[in-house]
C-alpha positions as CSV (number, residue, x, y, z in Angstrom):
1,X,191.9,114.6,164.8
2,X,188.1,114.3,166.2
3,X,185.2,115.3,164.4
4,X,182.6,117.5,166.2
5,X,179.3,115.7,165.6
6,X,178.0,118.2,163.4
7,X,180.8,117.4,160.7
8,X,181.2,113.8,161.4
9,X,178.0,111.9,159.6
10,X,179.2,114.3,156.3
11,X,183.0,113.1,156.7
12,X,182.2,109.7,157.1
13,X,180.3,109.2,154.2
14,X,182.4,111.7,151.4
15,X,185.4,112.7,151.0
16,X,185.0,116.2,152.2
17,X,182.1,118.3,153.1
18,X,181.4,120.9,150.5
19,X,180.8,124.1,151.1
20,X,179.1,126.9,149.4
21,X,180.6,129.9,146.8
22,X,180.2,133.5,146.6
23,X,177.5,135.6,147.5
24,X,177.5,138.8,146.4
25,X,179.3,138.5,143.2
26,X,176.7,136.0,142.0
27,X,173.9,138.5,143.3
28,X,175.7,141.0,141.0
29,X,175.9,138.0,138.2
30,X,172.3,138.2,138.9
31,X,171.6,141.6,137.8
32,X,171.5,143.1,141.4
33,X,173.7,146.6,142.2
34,X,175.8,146.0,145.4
35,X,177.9,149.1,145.1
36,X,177.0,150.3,148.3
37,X,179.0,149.9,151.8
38,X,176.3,147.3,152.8
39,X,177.6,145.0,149.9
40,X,175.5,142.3,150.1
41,X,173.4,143.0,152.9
42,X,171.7,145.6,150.7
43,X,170.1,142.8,149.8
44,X,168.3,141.9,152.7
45,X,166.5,145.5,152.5
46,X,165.8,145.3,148.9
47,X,165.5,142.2,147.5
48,X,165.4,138.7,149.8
49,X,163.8,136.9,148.0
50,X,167.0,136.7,145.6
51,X,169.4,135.9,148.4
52,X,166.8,132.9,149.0
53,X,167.1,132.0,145.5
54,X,171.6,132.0,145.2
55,X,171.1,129.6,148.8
56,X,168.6,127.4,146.7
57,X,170.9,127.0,143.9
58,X,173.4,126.6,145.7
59,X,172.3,123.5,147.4
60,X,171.1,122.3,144.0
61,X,174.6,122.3,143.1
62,X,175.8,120.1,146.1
63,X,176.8,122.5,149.0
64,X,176.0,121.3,152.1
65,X,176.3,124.7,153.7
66,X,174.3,127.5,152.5
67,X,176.3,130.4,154.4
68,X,174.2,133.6,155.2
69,X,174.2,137.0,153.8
70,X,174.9,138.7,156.9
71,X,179.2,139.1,156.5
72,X,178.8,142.7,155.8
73,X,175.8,143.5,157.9
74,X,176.3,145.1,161.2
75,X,174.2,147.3,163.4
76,X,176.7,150.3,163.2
77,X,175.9,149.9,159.2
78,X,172.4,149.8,159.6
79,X,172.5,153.2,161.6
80,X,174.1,154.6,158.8
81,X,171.2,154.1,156.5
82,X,168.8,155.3,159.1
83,X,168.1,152.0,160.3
84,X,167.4,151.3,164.3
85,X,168.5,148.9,166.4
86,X,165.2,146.9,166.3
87,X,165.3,147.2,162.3
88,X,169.0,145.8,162.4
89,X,168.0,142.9,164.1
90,X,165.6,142.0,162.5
91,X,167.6,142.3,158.8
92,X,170.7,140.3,161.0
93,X,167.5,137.8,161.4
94,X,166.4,137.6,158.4
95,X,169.6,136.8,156.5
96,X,169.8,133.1,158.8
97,X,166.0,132.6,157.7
98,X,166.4,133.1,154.2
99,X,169.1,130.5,154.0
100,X,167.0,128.1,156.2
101,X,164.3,128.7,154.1
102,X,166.1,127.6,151.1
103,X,167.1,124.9,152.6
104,X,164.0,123.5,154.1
105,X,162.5,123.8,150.3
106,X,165.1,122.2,148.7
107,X,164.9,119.7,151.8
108,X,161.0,118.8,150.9
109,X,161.9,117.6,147.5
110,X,162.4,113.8,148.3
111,X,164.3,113.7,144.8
112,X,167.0,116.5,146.4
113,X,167.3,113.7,149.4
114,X,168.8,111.0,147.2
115,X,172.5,110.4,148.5
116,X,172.4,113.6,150.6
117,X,172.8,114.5,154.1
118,X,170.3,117.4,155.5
119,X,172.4,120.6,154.6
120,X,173.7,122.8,157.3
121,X,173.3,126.8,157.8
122,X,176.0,129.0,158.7
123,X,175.6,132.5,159.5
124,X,178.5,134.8,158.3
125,X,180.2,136.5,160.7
126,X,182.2,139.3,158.7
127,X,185.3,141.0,160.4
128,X,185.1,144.5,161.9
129,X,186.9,145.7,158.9
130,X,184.3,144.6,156.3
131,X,181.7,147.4,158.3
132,X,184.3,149.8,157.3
133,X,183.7,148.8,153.4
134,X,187.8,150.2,153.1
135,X,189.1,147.2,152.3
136,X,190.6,146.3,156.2
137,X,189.3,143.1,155.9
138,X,192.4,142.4,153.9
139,X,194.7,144.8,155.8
140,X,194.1,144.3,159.8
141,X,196.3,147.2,161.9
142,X,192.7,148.2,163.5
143,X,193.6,149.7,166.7
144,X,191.3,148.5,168.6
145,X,191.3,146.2,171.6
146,X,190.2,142.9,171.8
147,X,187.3,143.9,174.1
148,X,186.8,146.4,171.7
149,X,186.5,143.7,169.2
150,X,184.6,141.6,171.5
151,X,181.8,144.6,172.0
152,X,181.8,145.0,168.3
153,X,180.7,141.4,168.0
154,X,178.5,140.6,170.7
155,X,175.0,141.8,169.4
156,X,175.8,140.8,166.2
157,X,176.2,137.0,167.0
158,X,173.8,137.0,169.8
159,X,171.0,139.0,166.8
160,X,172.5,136.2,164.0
161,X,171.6,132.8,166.8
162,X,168.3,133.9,167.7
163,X,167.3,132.8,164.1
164,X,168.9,129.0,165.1
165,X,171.8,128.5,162.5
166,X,173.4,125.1,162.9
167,X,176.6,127.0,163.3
168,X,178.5,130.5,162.8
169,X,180.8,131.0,160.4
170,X,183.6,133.6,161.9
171,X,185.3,134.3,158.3
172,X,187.8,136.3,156.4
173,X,189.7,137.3,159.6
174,X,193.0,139.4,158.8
175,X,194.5,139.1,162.3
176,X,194.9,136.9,165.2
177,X,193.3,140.3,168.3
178,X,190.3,139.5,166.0
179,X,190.0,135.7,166.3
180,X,191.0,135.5,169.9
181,X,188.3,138.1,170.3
182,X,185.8,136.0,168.7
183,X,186.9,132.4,170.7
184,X,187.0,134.8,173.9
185,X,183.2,135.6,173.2
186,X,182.1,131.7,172.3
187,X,184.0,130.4,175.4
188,X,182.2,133.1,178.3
189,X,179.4,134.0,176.4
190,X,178.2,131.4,174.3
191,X,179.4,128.1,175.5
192,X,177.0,125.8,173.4
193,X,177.7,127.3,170.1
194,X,180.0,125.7,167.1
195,X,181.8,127.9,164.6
196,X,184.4,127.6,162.0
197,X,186.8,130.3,162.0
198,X,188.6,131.3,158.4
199,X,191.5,133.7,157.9
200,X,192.2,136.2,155.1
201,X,196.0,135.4,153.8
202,X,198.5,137.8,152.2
203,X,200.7,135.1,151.0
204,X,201.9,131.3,151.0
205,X,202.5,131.8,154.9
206,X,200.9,134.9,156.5
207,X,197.7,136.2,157.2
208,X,196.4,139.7,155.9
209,X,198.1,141.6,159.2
210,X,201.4,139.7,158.8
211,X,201.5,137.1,161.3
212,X,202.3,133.7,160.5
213,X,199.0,131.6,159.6
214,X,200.8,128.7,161.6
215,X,200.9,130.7,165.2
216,X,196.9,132.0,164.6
217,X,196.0,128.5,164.4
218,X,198.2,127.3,167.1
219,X,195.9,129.8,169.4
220,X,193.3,128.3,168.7
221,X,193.3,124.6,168.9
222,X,192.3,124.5,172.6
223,X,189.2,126.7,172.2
224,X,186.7,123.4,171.7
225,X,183.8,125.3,170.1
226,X,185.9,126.2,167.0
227,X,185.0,122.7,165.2
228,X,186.9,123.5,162.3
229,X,189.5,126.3,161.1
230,X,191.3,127.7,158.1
231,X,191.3,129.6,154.9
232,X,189.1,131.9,152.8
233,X,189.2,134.8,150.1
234,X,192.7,134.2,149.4
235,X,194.4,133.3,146.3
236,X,194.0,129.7,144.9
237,X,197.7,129.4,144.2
238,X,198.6,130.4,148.0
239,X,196.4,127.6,149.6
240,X,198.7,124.3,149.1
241,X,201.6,125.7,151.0
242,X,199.1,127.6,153.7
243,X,197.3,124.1,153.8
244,X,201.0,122.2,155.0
245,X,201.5,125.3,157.6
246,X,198.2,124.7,158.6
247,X,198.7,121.4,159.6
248,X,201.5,121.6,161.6
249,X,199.8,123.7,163.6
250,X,196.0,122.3,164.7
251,X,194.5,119.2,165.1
252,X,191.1,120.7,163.9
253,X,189.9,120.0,160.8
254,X,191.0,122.2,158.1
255,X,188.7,124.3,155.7
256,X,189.5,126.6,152.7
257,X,187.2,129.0,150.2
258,X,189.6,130.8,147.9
259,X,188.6,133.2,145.7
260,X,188.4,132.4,142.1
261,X,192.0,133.9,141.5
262,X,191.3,136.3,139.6
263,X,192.5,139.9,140.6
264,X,190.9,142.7,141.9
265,X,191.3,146.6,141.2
266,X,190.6,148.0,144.1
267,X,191.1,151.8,142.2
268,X,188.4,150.8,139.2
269,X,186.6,148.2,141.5
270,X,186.6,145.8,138.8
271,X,188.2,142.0,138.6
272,X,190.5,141.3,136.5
273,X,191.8,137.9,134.6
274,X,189.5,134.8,134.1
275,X,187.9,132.2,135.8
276,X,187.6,128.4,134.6
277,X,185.1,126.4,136.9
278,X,186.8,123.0,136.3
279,X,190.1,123.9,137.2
280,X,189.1,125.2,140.2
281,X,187.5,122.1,140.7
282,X,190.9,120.3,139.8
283,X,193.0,122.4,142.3
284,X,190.6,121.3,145.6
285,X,190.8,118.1,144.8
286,X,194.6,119.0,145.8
287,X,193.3,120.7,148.7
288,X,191.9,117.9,149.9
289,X,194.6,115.9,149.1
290,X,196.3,118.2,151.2
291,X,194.6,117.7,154.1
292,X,191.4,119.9,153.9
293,X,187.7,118.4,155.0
294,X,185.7,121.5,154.0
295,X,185.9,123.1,150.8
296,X,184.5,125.9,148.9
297,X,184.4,129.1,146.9
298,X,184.5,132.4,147.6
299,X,184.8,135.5,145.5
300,X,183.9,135.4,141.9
301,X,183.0,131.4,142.4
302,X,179.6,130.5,141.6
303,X,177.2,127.3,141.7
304,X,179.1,125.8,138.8
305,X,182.0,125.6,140.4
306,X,180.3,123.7,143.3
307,X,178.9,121.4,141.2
308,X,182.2,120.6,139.7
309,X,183.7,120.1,143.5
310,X,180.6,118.1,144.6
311,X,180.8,115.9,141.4
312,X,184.2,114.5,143.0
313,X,184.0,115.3,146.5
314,X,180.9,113.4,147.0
315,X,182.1,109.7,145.8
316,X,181.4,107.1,148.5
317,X,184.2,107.9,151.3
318,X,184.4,106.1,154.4
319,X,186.5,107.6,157.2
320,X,189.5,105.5,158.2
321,X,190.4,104.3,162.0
């Protein structure tokens, strides 16, 4: 396995690189309202300067990536609310500068630079089904092409690099059309960009649509720009077996950000079940042991569960041969 040199100087020196938690649930945590098909990116009309403050705190906690609020926003979403194509962009925009914002504050502290490595950005890149704020995100079947797919994403990413994020992160993808869409579009169209490509998972072995995790990432491992591939919003209990599939089938390095494992009601829109920061910390160190170099959270984690990963993940580690 090789190590693009955006991951390598992190790898070398710990024993995985650590990646941010959720967004919008700790927005909500926060007091903000999300419950609008936006989600998140509400937030980048209403109030930015909290976004700005969940990337700060994050970093604060130990994530090396600060990952932007952008995995909902599209420009057919802005049109919805009334928004134009210019206003879109600039909101797309915005979400990448709040989270280099946040970390070029918490960067000027020369306390926050003790032991750390300059954090990384990532700009979100949601699926096609997020926009449709249905749930498809975790279903797939969307009947569209991949050049469909490839149109729906183009002035998205193009919008989301013209704010210079130090890589994209293509995540919760519930089929393979939509991740050979997205490789198609970095190999003709944007040949010097990295990204990190994640899949939504129904079970121990299958993504969201019902292929086998194991033949997505097989797809994949020749498309150079995808530096590192994997798992996210998925069940904690489904990663160690999805991790061994995973494997098998790439030599890229592997990357998961489960959800917290708690259950959600998609009729009451609610979570259900409970949430205990430390063993989530305990089961990535078992992630990692299985063979995953970036680890995170996603729904329902938070900051302290960060923390807890980075108080582990960040012991002196030196890559072997």
């Amino acid at each position: 396995m090789s190590l693009d040199p955006l991951l390598a100087p992190f790898l070398k020196r710990q024993q995985v690189l650590v990646l941010d938690g959720a967004l919008a649930s700790e927005l909500e945590r926060r007091g903000a309202d999300l419950a609008d098909p936006l989600w998140s990116a509400r937030l980048l009309i209403e109030q930015p300067a909290l976004i700005r403050d969940v990337h700060r705190d994050y970093f604060r906690a130990g994530a090396d990536v600060a990952t932007s609020a952008s995995y909902q926003a599209s420009f057919a979403g802005f049109a919805r609310r009334g928004l134009s194509d210019e206003e879109a962009e600039a909101l797309l925009h915005l979400s990448v500068t709040l989270a280099r914002e946040a970390r070029d504050d918490f960067w000027a502290d020369p306390a926050n630079r003790e032991g750390r490595l300059r954090p990384l950005v990532a700009a979100s890149v949601g699926p096609y089904g997020a926009t449709l704020a249905d749930g498809s995100e975790y279903r797939g079947h969307y009947g569209l092409s991949e050049t469909a797919l490839m149109d729906f994403h183009r002035p998205r990413l193009t919008a989301l690099l013209a704010a210079g994020p130090d890589l994209l992160a293509c995540e919760t993808l519930p089929c393979p059309s939509e991740a050979r869409a997205l490789a198609r579009l970095l190999t003709e169209e944007f040949p010097d960009v990295r990204a990190w490509l994640s899949f939504s998972c129904c079970d121990e072995h299958h993504v969201s649509e019902g292929q086998p995790l194991a033949d997505c990432l097989a797809e994949l491992d020749d498309c150079t720009q995808l530096i590192a591939v994997g798992v996210n919003c998925t069940a904690p209990r489904h990663i160690p077996p999805l991790l061994q599939d995973a494997r098998q089938a790439t030599r890229k390095p592997l990357l998961v950000y489960p959800n917290s494992g708690e259950d959600y009601d998609t009729v009451h829109k609610c979570w259900h079940g409970t949430h205990d920061a430390t063993a989530f910390a305990d089961n990535a160190r078992g992630w990692a042991a299985a063979g995953a170099r970036l680890i995170g959270g996603c729904c329902r984690t938070g900051p302290t569960d960060i923390h807890a990963i980075a108080a582990w993940a960040k012991a002196p580690h030196r890559l072997g041969p």
